[in-house]
N, C-alpha and C positions, 0 to 999 in steps of 0.2 A: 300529544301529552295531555296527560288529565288532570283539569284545574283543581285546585284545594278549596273545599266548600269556604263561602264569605266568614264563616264565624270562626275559623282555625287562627288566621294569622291573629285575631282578638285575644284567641287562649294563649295562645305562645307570646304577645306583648303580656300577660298576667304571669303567665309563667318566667319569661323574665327576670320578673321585679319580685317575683315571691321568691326564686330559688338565689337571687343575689342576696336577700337579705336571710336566706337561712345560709349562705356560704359563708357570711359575716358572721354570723352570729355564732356560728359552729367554731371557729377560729380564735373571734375574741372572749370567746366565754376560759378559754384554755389559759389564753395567757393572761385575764384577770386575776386568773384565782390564783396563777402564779404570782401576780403582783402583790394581793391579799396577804401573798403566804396560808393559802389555803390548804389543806394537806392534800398529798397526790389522789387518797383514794376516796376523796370529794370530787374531784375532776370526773373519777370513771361512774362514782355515782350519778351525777347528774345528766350523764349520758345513759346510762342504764334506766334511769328513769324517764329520759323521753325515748329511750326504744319503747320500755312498758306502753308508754302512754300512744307508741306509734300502733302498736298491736293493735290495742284495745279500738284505738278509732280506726283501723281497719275494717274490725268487724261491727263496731256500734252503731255507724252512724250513714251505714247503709238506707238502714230504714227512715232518718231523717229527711237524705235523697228522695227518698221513695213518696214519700207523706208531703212534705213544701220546697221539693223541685232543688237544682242544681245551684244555677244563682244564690238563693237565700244560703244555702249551708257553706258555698264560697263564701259569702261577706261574711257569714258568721265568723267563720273560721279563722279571714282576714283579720280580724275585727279581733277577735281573742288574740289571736298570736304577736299583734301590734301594741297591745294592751302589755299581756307576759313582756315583751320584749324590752320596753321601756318600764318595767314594772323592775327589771335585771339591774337598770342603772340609779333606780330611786330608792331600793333598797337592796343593798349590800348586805345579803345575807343568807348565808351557804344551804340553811333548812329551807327559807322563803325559794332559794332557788329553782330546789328541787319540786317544789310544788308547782313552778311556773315551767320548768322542765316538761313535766307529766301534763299539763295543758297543752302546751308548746307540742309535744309529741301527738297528742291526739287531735289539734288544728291542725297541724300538719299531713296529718293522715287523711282528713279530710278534705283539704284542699288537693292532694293529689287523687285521691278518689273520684273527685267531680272532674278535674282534667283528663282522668286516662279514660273514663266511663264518655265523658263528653268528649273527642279525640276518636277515640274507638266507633263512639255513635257517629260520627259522621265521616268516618272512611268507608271505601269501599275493597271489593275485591283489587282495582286495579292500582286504588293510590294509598294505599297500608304501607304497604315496605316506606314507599317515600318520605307518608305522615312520621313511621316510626323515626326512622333515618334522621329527620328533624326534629323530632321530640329529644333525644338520643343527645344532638349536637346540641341543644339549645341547654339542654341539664347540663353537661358537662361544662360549659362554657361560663354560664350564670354562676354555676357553682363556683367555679376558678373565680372568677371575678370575681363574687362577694367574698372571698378568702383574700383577694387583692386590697381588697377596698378598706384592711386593716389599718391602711397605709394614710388612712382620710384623716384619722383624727390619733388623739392623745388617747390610748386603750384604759389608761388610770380612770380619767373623768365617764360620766355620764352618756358623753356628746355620742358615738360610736351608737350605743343602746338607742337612741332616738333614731339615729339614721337607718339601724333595723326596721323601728319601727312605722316608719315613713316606707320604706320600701314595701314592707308589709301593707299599708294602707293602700298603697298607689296600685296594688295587684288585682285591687275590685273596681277602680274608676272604670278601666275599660267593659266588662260587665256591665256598670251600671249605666254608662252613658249610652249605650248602641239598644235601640229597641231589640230583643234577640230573646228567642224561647232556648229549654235546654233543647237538648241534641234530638234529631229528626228523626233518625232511627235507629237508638241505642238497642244493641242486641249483647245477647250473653250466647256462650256456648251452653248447649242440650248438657246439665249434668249426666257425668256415669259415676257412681260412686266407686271409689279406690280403695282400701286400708292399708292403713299407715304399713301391716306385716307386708302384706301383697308388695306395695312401694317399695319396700326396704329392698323384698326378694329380688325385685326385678334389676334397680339400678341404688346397690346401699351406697358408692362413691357417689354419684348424684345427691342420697342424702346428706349425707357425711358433708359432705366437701361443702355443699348450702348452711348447716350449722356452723362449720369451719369458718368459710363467708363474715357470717353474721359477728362469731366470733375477732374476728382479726380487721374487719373494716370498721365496725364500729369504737374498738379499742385504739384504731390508729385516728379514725378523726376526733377523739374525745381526749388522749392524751399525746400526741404530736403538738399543740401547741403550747400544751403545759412544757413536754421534754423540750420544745425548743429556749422556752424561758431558760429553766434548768439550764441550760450549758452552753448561757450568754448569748444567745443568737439576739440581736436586734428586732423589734417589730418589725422591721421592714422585713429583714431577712425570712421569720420564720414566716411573714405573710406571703415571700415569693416561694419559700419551703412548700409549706400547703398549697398554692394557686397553680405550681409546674408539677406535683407529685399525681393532682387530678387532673390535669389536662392527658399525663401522661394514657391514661385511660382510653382515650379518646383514640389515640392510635392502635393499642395494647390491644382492644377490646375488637379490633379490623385484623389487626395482625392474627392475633392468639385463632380467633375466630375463622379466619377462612383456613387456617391449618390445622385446628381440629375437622372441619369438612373433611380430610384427607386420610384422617390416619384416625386410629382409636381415640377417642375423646377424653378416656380413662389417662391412656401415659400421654399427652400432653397435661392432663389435671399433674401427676406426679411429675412431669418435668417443671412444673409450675411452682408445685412444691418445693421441691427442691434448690431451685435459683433464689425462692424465698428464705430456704436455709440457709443457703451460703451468704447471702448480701445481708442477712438479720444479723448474722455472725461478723460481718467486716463493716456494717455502719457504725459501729462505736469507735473503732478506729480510724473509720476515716474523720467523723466528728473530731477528733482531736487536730487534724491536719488544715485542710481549706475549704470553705462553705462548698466551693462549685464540686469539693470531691464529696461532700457529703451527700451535696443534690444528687448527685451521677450515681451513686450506690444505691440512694434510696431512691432514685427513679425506678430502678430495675425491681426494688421491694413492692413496690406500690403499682408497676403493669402488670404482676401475675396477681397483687392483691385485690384489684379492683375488679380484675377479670376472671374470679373467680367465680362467682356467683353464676355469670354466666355459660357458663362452660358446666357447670354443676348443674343448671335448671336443663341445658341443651344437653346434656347427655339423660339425663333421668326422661324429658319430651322424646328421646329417639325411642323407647320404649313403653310408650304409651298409645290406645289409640283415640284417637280426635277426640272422642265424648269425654275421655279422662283428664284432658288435657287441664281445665281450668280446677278441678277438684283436687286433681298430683300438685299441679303450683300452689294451690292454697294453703296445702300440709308442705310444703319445701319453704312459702313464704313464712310458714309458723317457725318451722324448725330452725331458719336465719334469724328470724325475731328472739327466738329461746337464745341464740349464739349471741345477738346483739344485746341482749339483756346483760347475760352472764362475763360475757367480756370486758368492756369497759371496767366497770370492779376488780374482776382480776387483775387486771392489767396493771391497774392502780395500784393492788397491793405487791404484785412485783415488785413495780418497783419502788412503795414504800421499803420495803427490803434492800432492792438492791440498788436505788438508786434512779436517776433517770435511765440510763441504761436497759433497765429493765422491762423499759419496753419493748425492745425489741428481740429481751430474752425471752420474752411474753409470745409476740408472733413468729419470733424463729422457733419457738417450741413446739407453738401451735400449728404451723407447716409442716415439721417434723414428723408429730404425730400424722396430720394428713398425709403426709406421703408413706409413712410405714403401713397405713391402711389399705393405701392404693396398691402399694406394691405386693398386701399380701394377697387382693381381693386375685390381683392378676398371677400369682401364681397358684392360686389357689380355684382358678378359673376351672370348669370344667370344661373336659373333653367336647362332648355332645352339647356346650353350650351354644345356641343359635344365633348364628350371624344377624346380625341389626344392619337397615339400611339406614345411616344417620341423614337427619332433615337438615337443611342449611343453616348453618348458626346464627341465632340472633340475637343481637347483644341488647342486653336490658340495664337500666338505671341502678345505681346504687340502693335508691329507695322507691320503692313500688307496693304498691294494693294487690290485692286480688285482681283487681279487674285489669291490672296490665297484658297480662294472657291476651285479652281479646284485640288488642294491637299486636297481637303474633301475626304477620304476612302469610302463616303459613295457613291460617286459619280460613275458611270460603264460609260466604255468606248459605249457601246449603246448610252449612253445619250451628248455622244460627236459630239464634229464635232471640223473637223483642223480651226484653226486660221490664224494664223502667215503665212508667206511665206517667210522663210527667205532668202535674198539674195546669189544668189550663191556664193560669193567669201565674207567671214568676217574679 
């Protein structure tokens, strides 16, 4: 068995404590603004405004990496989003939010950029799938738990926003304490360039279903703890609401994933869909009945919602070759950014309209549509259209950079070449 270079279990103690306090933070921002009485289509704003701000430090702050090295833009990053976070509970106030949001989104962007960049540089061909496999479990997991960790304090006061912020601070200790350079052999895949018409041609469910993604995941973690305020749930409750809805993920993304290996990628995406129409359509009713029937409906909402993405990136990859591979993710990662923008807002003004309810008229809509697409692409398939040998599934984060591609297992150091250059002294 092949050991995991000395600096990984470092990043994954940072990763940790950085993804607990954004699982927190995502959760109690929802039911603050409930408590404010903030209006619903404030909640999807300020989630639409830290997708913006995730885009934008996607691509901005490459070159920062590049210029004073991995460490330095970690603390940075630390360092802003610790600031934003406690910045949330000193001032109560829905415009200041959204500015701290749009911060918040683009530390965030670069904190995981240096992880999966740093991650990626020191796997090899033999232990990727594993590193992934852990990276994977350790997201899911932090996440759940800082959505648990609602349960700490009083969501009214202050106190909650500090212990963000603390978490967020605690993310760089380990960095700073261990003498350690960035990553030893960070590589990137050999661009090939792709256009977005070319992409569309080859695999548009891939597209499609990645916008969908973007659309529907972000709309449920930005307004799911608003709706749970809405219609009485308990802090406790809607914090084990959120913290079982994502773990469910966790199995969804094993399951859904070795049985798209099997069968067309395409109709398990429309089977996918469709489970999400039906349970979008019967969580309002169960909500009126018993918390655990509520959880149990919307468990089943939230394993094809989370596992969408991936299934949309792994079918558009079965039609790509190697060299394309990181340049198709980049425009799939835009096109879920463009979904993550636009969703949350909409979602809000549903159900400004129709009430809390309306959110999940929102994603059951939005499924909908996805499946009438899927369904037409497939009967609309052609004849002479050419059998695909699909690659083995692999399941990716809810939120990801560019540079998570290069943690694809599937990817061989042949098909590499170094990146980065990082500066001698970090």
């Amino acid at each position: 068995m092949h050991r995991l270079p000395a600096t990984l279990p470092i990043l994954f103690i940072c990763e940790i404590s950085f993804l607990l306090g954004h699982g927190l933070i995502m959760t109690l921002l929802g039911v603050r603004m409930s408590l404010e009485g903030f209006p619903s289509q404030m909640a999807g704003l300020l989630m639409s405004s830290f997708s913006l701000g995730f885009v934008l430090g996607s691509y901005l702050l490459e070159k920062r990496i590049r210029s004073v090295g991995h460490i330095r833009v970690f603390a940075a990053c630390a360092g802003l989003l610790a600031v934003t976070a406690m910045l949330h509970g000193l001032w109560v106030n829905p415009w200041a939010w959204l500015a701290w949001r749009l911060f918040g989104g683009i530390a965030t962007a670069g904190m995981l950029m240096v992880m999966e960049s740093w991650v990626s540089g020191e796997s090899t061909n033999e232990n990727r799938g594993r590193v992934l496999g852990l990276y994977m479990i350790i997201s899911t997991l932090s996440l759940a738990g800082g959505q648990w960790m609602l349960n700490f304090g009083d969501p009214s006061g202050p106190a909650l926003f500090s212990v963000v912020g603390i978490l967020f601070a605690l993310s760089l200790v380990p960095l700073s304490i261990y003498r350690m350079h960035g990553p030893s052999q960070h590589h990137n895949v050999q661009p090939q360039k792709i256009r977005l018409k070319a992409l569309y041609q080859r695999a548009p469910v891939g597209l499609v279903g990645a916008f969908t993604a973007g659309l529907m995941a972000q709309a449920f973690f930005a307004m799911t703890p608003f709706y749970g305020q809405e219609i009485g749930l308990s802090t406790g409750e809607t914090a084990r609401f959120m913290a079982i809805t994502t773990l469910v993920a966790l199995f969804a993304q094993w399951g859904l994933g070795r049985l798209s290996d099997r069968i067309d990628r395409r109709k398990v995406i429309l089977w996918m869909a469709v489970t999400m129409v039906i349970s979008g359509s019967l969580i309002s009713f169960a909500a009126r009945t018993e918390f655990m029937v509520l959880l149990v409906v919307a468990c089943f909402h939230t394993a094809m919602l989370h596992t969408l993405y991936s299934l949309s990136l792994a079918h558009t990859n079965d039609w790509l070759e190697p060299g394309e591979v990181v340049a198709a993710n980049a425009k799939i990662m835009i096109w879920y950014g463009i979904g993550s923008i636009i969703g949350p807002f909409s979602a809000s003004l549903v159900m400004q309209v129709a009430g809390p309810d309306g959110l999940w008229l929102f994603l059951g809509g939005a499924a909908l549509a996805l499946s009438l697409f899927v369904t037409a692409r497939l009967l609309k398939r052609r004849v002479n259209e050419p059998e695909v040998e699909q690659e083995p599934f692999v399941a990716v984060p809810s939120m990801e950079t560019p540079h998570f591609a290069e943690l694809d297992p599937r990817l061989e150091h042949d098909q590499l070449e170094f990146h980065f250059e990082e500066p001698s002294r970090d």
